[in-house]
C-alpha positions as a printed Julia matrix, in Angstrom:
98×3 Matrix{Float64}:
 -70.62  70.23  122.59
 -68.26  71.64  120.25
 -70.63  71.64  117.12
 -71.03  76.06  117.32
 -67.47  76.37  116.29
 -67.48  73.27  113.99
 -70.11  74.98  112.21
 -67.8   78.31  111.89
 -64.74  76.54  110.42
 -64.93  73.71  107.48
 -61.33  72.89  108.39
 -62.01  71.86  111.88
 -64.56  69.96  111.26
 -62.98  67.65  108.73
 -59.8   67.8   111.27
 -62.41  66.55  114.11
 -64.99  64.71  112.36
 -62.18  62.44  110.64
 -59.4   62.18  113.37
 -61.15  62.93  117.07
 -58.51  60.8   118.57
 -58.03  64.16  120.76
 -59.96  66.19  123.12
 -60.34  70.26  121.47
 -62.19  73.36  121.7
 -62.18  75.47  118.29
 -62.47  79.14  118.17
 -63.74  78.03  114.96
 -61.68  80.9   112.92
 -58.16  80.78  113.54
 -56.71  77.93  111.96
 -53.62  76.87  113.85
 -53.66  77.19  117.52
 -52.04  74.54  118.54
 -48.25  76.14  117.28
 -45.81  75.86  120.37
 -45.14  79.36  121.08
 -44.96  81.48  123.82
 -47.45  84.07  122.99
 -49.81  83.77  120.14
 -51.51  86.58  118.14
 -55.29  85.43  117.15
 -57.85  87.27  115.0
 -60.94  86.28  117.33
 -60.52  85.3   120.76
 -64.14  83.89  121.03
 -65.06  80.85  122.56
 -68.15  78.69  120.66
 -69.11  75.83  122.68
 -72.51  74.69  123.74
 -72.12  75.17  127.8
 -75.08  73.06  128.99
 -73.63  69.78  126.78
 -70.18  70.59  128.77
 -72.07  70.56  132.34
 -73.99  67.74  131.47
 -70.52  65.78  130.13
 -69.15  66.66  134.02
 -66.77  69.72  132.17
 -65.39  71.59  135.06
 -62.43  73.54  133.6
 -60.97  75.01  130.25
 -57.51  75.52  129.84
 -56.77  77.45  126.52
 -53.64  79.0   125.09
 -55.62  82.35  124.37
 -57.42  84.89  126.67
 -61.46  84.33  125.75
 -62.91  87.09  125.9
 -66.65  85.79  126.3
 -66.12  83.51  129.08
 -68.58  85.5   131.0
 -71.56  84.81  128.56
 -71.07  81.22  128.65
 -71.18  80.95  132.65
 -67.16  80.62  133.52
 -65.16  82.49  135.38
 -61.52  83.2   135.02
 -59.23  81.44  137.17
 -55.64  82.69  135.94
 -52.62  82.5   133.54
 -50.0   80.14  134.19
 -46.74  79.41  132.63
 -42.91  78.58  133.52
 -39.85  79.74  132.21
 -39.04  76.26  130.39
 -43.03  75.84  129.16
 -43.7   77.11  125.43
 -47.06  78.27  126.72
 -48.97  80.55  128.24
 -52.24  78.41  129.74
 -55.42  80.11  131.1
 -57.42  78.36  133.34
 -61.73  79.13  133.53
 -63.71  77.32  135.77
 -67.74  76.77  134.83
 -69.39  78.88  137.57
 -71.85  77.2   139.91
């Protein structure tokens, strides 16, 4: 499912392919997402993912610390941004359209 932004990024792929003890989604060019901060600044807020192997694996939802801005192209639609004053993050939630 994730293999388009694997193929983009030679980091996440070793970071996935030798310790997938987690569940991720890659933009597959900015190299540390996962930084607890409120607000992050990315260089490409692209999502790669193959959307028929996330259907077929029961995927329902995303929820990603950046806006994606091609959510439309692969079939989601946004749901909203969510946070709380004691969270480090800012969440968006995008549902796989119907």
């Amino acid at each position: 499912m994730i293999a388009p932004a694997l193929e983009r990024s030679e980091s996440a792929r070793i970071y996935y392919d030798e310790w997938g003890g987690r569940t991720y989604l890659f933009s597959a060019y900015d190299e540390n997402i996962w930084k607890p901060v409120k607000t992050m600044a990315v260089t490409d807020n692209r999502l790669f993912i193959n959307t028929e192997a996330f259907r077929k694996l029961g995927g329902r939802y995303i929820f990603s610390r950046i806006k994606i801005s091609n959510v439309e192209d692969l079939g989601f639609d946004a749901v909203g941004c969510f946070t709380d004053g004691d969270s480090p993050y800012e969440i968006y939630v995008y549902r796989l359209a119907v």
